[in-house]
C-alpha positions in Angstrom: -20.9 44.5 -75.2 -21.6 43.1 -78.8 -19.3 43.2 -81.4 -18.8 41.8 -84.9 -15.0 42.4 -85.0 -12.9 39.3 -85.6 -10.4 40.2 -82.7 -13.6 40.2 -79.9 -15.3 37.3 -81.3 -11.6 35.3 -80.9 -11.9 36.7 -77.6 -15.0 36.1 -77.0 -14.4 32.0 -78.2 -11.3 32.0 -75.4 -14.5 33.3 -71.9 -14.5 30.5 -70.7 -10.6 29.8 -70.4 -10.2 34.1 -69.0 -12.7 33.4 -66.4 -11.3 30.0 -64.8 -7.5 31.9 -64.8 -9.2 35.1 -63.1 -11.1 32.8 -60.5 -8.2 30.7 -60.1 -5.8 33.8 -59.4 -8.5 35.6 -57.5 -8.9 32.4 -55.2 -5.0 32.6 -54.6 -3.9 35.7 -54.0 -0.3 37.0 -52.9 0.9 40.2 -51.6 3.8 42.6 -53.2 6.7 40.8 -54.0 5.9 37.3 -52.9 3.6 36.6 -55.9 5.3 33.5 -56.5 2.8 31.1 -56.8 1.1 33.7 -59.5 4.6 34.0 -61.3 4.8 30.3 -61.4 1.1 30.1 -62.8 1.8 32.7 -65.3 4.9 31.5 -66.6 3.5 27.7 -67.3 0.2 29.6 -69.1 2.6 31.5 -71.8 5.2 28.2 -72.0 2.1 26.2 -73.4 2.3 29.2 -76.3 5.4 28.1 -78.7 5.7 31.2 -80.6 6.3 33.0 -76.7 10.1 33.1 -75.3 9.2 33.1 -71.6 11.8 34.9 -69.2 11.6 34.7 -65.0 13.2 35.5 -62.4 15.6 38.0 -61.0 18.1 37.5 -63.7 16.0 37.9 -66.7 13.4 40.5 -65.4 15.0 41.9 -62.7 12.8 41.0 -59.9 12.4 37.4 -58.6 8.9 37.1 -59.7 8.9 38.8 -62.9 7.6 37.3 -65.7 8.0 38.4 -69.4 7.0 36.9 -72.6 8.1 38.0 -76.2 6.2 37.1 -79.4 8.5 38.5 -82.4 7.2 38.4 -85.8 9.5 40.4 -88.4 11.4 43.0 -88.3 9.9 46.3 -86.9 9.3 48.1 -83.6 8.9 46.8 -80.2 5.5 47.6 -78.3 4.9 45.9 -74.2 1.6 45.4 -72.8 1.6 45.3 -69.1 -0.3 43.8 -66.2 0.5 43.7 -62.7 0.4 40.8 -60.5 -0.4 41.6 -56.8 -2.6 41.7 -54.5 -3.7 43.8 -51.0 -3.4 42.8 -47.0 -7.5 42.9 -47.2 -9.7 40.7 -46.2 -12.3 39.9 -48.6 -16.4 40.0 -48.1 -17.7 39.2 -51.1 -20.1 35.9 -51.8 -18.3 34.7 -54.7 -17.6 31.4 -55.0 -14.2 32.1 -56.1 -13.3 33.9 -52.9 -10.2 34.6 -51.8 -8.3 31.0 -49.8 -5.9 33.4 -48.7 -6.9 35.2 -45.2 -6.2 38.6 -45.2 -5.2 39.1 -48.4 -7.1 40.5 -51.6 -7.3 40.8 -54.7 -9.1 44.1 -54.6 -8.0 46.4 -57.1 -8.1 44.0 -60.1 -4.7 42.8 -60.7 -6.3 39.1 -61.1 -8.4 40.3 -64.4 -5.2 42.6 -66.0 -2.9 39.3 -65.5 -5.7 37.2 -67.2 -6.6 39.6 -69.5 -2.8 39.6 -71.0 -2.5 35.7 -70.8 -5.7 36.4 -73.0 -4.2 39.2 -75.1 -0.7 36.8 -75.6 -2.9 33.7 -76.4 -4.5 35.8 -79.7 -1.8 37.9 -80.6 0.2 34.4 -80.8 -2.5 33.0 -83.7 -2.7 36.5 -85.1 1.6 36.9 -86.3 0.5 37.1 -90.2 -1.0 40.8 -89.2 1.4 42.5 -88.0 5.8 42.8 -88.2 7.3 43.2 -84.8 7.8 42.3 -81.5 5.4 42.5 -78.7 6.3 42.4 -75.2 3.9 40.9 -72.6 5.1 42.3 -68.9 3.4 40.7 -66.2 5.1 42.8 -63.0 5.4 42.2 -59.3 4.9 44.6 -57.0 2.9 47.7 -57.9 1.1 48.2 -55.0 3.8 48.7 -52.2 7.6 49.2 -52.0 10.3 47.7 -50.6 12.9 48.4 -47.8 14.7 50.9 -51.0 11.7 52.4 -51.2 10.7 50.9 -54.6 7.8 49.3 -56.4 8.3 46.9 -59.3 8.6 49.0 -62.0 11.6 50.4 -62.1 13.6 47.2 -61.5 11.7 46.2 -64.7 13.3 49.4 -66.3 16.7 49.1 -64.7 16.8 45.8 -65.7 17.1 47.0 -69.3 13.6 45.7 -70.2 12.1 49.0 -71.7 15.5 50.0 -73.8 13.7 48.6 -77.4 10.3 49.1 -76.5 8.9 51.8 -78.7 5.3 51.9 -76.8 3.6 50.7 -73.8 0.2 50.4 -73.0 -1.7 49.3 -70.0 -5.3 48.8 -68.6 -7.0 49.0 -65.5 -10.6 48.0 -64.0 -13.1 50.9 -63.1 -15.9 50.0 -60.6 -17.2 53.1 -61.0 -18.5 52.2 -64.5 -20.3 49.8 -65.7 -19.1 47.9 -69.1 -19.2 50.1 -71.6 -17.6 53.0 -70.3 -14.0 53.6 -70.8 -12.3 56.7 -69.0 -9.3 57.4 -71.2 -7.0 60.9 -70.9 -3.9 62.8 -72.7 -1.7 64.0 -70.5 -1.4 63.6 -66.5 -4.2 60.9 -65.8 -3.4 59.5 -62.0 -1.0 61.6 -59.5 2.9 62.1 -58.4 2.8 60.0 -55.1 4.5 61.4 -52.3 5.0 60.0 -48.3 5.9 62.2 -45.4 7.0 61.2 -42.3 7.7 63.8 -39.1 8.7 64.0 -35.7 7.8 67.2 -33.3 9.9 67.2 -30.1 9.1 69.3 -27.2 10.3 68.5 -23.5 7.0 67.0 -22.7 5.7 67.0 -18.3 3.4 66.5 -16.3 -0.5 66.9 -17.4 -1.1 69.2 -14.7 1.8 71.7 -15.3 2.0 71.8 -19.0 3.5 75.9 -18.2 6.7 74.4 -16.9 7.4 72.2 -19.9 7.0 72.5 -24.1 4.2 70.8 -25.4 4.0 69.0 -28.8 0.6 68.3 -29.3 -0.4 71.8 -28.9 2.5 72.9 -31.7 0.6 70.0 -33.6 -2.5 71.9 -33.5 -0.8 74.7 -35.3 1.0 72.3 -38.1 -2.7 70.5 -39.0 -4.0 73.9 -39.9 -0.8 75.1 -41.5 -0.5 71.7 -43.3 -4.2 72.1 -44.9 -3.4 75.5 -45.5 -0.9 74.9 -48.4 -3.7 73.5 -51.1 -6.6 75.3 -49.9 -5.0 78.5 -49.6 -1.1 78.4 -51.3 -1.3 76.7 -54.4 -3.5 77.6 -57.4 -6.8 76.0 -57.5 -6.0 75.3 -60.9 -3.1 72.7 -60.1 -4.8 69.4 -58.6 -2.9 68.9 -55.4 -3.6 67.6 -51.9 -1.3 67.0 -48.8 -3.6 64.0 -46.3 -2.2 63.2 -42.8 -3.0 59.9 -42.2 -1.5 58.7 -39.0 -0.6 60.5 -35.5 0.8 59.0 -33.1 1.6 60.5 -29.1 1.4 59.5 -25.7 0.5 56.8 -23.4 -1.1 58.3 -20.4 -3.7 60.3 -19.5 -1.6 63.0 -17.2 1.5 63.2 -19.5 2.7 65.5 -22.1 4.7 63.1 -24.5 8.0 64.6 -25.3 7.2 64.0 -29.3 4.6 63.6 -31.6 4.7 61.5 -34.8 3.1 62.0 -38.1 2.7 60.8 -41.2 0.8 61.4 -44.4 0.8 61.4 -48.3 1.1 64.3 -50.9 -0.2 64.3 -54.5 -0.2 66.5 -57.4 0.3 66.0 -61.5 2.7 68.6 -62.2 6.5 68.1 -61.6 6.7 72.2 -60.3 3.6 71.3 -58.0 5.3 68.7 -56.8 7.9 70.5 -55.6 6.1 73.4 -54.4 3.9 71.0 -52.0 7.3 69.4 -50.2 9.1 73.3 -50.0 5.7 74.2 -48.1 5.3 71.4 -45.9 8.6 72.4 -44.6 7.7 75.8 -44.1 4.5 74.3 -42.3 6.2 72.4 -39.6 8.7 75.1 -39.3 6.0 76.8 -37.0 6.8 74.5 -34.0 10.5 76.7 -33.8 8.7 79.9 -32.9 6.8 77.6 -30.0 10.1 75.9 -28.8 10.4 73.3 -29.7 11.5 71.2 -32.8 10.9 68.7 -36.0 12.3 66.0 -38.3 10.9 66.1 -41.6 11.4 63.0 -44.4 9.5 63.4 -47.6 9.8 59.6 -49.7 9.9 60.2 -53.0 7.3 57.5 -54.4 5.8 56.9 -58.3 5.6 59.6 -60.9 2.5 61.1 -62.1 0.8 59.1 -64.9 1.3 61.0 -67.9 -0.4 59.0 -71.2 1.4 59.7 -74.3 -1.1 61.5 -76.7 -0.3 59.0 -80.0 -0.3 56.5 -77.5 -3.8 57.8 -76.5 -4.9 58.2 -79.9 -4.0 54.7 -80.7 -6.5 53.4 -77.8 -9.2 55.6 -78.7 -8.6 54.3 -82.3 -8.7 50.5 -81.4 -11.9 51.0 -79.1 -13.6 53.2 -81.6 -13.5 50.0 -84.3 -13.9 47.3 -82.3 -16.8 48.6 -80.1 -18.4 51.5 -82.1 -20.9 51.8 -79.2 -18.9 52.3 -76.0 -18.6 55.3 -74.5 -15.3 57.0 -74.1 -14.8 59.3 -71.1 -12.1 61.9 -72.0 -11.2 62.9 -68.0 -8.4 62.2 -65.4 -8.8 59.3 -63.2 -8.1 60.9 -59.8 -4.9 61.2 -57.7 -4.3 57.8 -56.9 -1.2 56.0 -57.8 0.0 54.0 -60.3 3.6 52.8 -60.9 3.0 52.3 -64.7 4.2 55.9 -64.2 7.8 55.0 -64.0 7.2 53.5 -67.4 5.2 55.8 -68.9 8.1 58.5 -67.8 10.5 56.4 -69.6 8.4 55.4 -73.0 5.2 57.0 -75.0 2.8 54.8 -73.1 -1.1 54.9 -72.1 -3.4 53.4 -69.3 -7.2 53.8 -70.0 -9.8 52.6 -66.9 -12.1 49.7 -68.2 -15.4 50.0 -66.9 -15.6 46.8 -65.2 -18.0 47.7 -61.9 -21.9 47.3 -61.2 -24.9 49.4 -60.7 -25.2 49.1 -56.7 -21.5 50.5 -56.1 -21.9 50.1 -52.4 -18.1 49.0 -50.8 -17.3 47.7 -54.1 -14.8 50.5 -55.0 -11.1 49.8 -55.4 -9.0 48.6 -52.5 -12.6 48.0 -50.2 -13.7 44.5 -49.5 -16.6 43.9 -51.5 -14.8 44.9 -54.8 -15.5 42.0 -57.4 -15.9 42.7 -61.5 -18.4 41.8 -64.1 -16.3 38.8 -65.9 -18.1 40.0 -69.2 -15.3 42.6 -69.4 -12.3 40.2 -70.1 -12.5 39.9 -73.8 -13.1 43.2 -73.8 -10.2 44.0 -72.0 -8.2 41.3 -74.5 -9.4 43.2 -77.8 -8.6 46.6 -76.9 -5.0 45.6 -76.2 -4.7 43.0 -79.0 -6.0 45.9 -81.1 -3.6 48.5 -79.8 -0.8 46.8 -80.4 -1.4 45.4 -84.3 -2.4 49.3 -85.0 0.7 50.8 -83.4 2.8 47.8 -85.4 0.9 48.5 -88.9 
């Protein structure tokens, strides 16, 4: 975790300050758009930096609790860094004294340590304007991990809102409790998956539990969709293609001795490639269509959600760069991160941009994973974090 670099060792001087924001933001955590008392936090932090114009609020991000600050220096291009802001409906069961305050809700995915580690990055960029001509955008978004009633995460009102339209590059970082410190998983190309929700309905007439041959029964056409629904990545799309289709929830029936009338499902698809993407919702169609042929009959909705991470290979090569001067020794994973979801998709579909996972996680692993209860991070990893995007950014602007 050593490094000699003038960039770490300012983050290094700044630990103390990272690790009372993260505990303080880990203490009060707030769900998807409601992160007020966060935005409110955030916004005061960058004010008490005069070289940072600080917009909030709906009408200068685009979201209510959107928070944006801009360092310009110069003439020359524009680059944002990004962090997200909110948290998860989980309760926490760690030990730390900086537990969550707030019941039920978590900060278990790490949002707490990207927002401090870009108050960090905007703090040493500030005192750093002599090295670089340009502007540098410091995105501090609402909302990435749920929607809203339109069906939309915080992103793209960030985008629709007209903040992208200069930026030239984007980059973005996220913690990895599968690593230790140290490790870096960073990818060219489609890194996290195209996230897709389904929601169905399979109507039969329903009866009586004891005369099911008098009647049309839904949960036995279910039967038939399960397999035909597993069917279409194990045995219709190419191996080759990273893909899967999960059913999460069914829901039928109240009594013992009655066939319902309808069964409800829903479930998620992913996938990297745009054609795959496709090819999964045309055969989940075709997969329920099998209730027709039993009589009865089905409602399908597939919801459109965030677009495959795809990381911008300059953009790439610019991380790998930074990382590969300022820490020398770490080890640099060159492999997708899985087919979770990320909204910094929408951005990265709309600018050359890059996320790379910061090892961040401890030896014993056990319900410390993302989204789980015990998830915590080794606080070591915040000027760490801070470097790599301070460094990113004066490259890409040299």
């Amino acid at each position: 975790m050593h490094s000699e670099h003038a960039i770490f060792k300012k983050a290094e001087s700044i630990f103390s300050q990272l690790s009372e924001w993260r505990r303080y933001l880990h203490r009060y955590p707030e769900l998807s758009f409601n992160e007020n008392n966060t935005a409110s936090f955030v916004a005061k932090q960058l004010r008490d930096i005069p070289e940072i114009n600080v917009l909030v609020g709906k009408e200068e991000t685009g979201l209510e609790t959107g928070v944006v600050g801009i360092l310009k220096k110069g003439e020359g291009p524009v680059v944002a860094l990004r962090a997200d802001m909110d948290a998860l409906p989980i309760t926490e069961e760690t030990e730390a004294v900086y537990q969550s305050e707030h019941k039920g809700v978590m900060h278990a995915c790490g949002h707490d340590a990207h927002t401090t580690i870009l108050l960090g990055a905007a703090h040493v960029l500030s005192e750093r304007e002599s090295t670089f001509s340009g502007t540098i955008k410091f995105i501090f978004q609402p909302a990435e991990e749920a929607t809203d009633d339109t069906g939309s995460s915080g992103a793209p009102y960030f985008i629709n809102h007209g903040l992208l339209d200069d930026v030239s590059v984007a980059f973005a970082l996220h913690m990895d409790p599968e690593f230790t410190p140290g490790h870096i998983r960073l990818h060219e190309g489609p890194s996290m998956a195209n996230v897709d929700t389904f929601q169905a309905v399979i109507k039969g007439t329903g009866g009586h539990g004891a005369y099911p041959h008098l009647g049309t029964d839904p949960v036995w056409m279910l039967s038939f969709v399960i397999q035909a629904v597993q069917g279409i990545t194990s045995r219709r799309t190419s191996p080759l293609d990273p893909a899967v289709i999960s059913i999460g929830e069914i829901r039928a029936g109240s009594s013992t001795n009655v066939i319902p009338e309808e069964v409800k499902i829903q479930g998620t698809l992913r996938s990297y490639d745009k054609q795959t993407r496709i090819h999964l919702e045309r055969e989940l169609h075709q997969a329920f269509s099998i209730v027709e042929s039993m009589g009865g009959s089905y409602k399908l909705e597939v919801e459109k959600g965030e677009p495959a991470l795809n990381n911008d290979k300059k953009s790439v090569q610019i991380l790998e760069s930074t990382i590969e001067e300022i820490f020398p020794n770490f080890y640099i994973k060159h492999e997708p991160y899985g087919l979770g979801g990320e909204d910094f998709g929408y951005i990265a579909d709309r600018v050359p941009a890059a996320m790379l996972f910061l090892g961040a996680g401890f030896t014993d692993k056990s319900n410390k994973g993302l989204h789980m209860p015990g998830f915590d991070i080794q606080e070591n990893i915040l000027p760490v974090g801070v470097s790599i995007l301070v460094g990113s950014a004066i490259r890409y602007l040299q």
